[in-house]
C-alpha positions as CSV (number, residue, x, y, z in Angstrom):
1,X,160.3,131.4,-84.8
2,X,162.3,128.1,-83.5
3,X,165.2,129.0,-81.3
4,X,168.9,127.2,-82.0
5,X,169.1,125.0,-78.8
6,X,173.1,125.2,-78.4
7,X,173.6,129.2,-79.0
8,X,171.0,129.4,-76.5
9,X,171.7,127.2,-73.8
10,X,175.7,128.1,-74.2
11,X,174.4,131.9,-73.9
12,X,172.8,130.8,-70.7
13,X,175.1,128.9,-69.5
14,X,177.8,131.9,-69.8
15,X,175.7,134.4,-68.5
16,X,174.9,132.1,-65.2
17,X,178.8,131.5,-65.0
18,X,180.3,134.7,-65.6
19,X,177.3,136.4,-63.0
20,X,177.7,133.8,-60.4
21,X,181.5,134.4,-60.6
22,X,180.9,137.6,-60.2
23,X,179.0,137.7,-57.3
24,X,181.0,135.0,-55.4
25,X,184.1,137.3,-55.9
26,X,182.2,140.3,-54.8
27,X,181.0,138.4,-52.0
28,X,184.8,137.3,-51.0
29,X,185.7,140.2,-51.4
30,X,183.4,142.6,-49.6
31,X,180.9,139.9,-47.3
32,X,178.3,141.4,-49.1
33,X,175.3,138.1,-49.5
34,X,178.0,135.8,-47.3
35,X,175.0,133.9,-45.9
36,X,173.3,133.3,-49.9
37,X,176.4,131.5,-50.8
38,X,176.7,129.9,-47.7
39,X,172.8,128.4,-48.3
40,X,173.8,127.0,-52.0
41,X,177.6,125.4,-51.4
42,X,175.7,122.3,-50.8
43,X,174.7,122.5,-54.8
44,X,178.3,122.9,-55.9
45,X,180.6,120.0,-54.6
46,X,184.2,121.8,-54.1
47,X,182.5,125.1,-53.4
48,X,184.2,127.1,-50.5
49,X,184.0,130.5,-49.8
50,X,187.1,132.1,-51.3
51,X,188.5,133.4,-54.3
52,X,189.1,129.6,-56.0
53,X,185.2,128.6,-55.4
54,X,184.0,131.4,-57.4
55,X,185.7,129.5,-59.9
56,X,184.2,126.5,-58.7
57,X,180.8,128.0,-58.6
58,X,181.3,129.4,-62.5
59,X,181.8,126.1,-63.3
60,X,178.7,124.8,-61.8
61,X,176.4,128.0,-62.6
62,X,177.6,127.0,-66.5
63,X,176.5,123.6,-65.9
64,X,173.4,124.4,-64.8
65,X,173.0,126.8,-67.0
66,X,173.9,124.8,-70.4
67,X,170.9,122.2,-68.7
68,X,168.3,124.7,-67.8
69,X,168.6,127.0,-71.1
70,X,168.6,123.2,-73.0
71,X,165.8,122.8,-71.6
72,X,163.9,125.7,-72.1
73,X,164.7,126.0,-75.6
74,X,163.1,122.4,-76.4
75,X,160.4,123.4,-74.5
76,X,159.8,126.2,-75.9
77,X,160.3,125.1,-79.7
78,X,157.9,122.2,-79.0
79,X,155.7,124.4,-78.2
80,X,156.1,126.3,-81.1
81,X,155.8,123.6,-83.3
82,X,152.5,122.5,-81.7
83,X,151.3,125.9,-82.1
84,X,151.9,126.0,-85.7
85,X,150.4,122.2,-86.6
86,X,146.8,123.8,-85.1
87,X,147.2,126.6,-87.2
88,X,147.3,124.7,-90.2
């Protein structure tokens, strides 16, 4: 069964988004990982610790996100498709 390559990588790349938002805010919020985001604000240009770089950081975690779950899912189907060739 072949995976659709742009449900899949925009499902990932929400999930990453709205979960890294998530966290960041939580992290503002509380201090609760403080050092974790600190460690990945180089990976997300604009990033600061506050309220507007979990927004920031959404936008990069969907990013990354929509690239890793593209890549994955052509992977994955090629993979498939190989698979099914040698069957024959």
């Amino acid at each position: 069964m072949r995976l659709n390559a742009k449900a899949f990588a925009l499902t990932t790349a929400i999930l990453l988004g709205i979960g890294s938002f998530l966290l960041t805010l939580l992290s503002v919020l509380t201090g609760f990982a403080r050092e974790f985001f600190e460690i990945i604000a180089p990976f997300h240009p604009g990033y600061s610790h506050t309220i507007l770089g979990a927004l920031i950081s959404m936008f990069w975690m969907f990013v990354y996100g929509y690239i890793v779950g593209t890549v994955f899912v052509l992977i994955y189907n090629s993979l498939i498709k190989e698979r099914n060739i040698k069957a024959i």
